[in-house]
C-alpha positions as CSV (number, residue, x, y, z in Angstrom):
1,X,-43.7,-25.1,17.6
2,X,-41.1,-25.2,15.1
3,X,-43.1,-22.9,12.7
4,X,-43.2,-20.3,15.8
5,X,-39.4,-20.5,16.0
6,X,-38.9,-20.6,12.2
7,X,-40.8,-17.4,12.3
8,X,-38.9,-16.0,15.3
9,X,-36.0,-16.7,13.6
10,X,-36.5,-15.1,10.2
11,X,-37.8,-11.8,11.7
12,X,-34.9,-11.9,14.0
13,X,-32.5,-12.0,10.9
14,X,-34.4,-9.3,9.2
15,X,-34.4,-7.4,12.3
16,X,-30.4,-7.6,12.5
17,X,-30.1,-6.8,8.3
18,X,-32.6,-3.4,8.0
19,X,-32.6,-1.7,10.8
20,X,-30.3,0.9,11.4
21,X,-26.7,-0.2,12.6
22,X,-27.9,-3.7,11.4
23,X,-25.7,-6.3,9.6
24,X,-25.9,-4.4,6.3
25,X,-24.1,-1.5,7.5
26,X,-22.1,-2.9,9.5
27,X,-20.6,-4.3,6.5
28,X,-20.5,-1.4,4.6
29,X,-18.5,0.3,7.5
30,X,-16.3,-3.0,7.7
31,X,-15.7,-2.7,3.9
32,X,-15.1,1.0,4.6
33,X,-12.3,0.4,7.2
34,X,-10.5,-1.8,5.0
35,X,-10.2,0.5,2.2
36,X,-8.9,2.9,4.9
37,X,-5.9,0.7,5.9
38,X,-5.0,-0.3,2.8
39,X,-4.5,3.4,2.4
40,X,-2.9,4.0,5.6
41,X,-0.3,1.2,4.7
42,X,0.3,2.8,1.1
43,X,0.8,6.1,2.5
44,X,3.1,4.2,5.3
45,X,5.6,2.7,2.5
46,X,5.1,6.3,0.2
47,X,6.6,8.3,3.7
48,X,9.5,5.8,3.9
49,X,10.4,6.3,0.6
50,X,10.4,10.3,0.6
51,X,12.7,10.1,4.0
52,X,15.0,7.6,2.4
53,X,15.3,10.3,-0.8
54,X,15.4,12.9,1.9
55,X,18.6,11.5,4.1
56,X,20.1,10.6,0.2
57,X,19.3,14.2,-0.6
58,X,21.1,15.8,2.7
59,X,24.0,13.1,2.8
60,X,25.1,11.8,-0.5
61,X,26.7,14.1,-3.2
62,X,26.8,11.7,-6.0
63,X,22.5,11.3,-5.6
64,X,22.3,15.0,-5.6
65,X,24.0,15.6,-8.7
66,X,22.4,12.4,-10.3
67,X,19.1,13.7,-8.7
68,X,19.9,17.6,-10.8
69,X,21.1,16.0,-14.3
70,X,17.9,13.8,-14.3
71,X,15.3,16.2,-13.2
72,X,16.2,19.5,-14.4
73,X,18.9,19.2,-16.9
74,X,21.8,20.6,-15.1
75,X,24.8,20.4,-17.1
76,X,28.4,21.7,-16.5
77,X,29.9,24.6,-18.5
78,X,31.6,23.4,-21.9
79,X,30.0,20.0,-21.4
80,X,28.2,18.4,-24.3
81,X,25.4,15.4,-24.2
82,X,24.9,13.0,-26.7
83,X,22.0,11.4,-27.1
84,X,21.7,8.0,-28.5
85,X,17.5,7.0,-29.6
């Protein structure tokens, strides 16, 4: 008796791990989905970020011109940058 069901039970388990929508890939798809919410929730705090900058960019003078200077260089007629390495 308790081979029968040892037997039962190991053909069951391999039954569940190959076949088709078994364990294995249900794992893989598992795996899959995390990889996907990890990026969802990246991509979450990266579009909070860019609508901060954005209401900074419509709102605040001082970050725009901070913003120009840094990025592309604007400087004012007659004024002069040092640059200390």
């Amino acid at each position: 008796m308790n081979k029968i069901l040892a037997t039962i039970s190991i053909c069951l388990f391999l039954y569940l791990c190959l076949k088709n929508d078994g364990l294995i890939d249900y794992y893989k798809e598992y795996t899959y989905h995390q990889t996907l919410i990890n990026k969802k929730n990246i991509l979450k705090t990266e579009l909070e970020q860019i609508k901060a900058e954005n209401q900074l960019l419509k709102n605040d003078k001082r970050y725009i011109e901070k913003t120009v200077r840094e990025e592309y260089f604007y400087i004012y007629p007659d004024e002069i940058i040092i640059s200390v390495d």
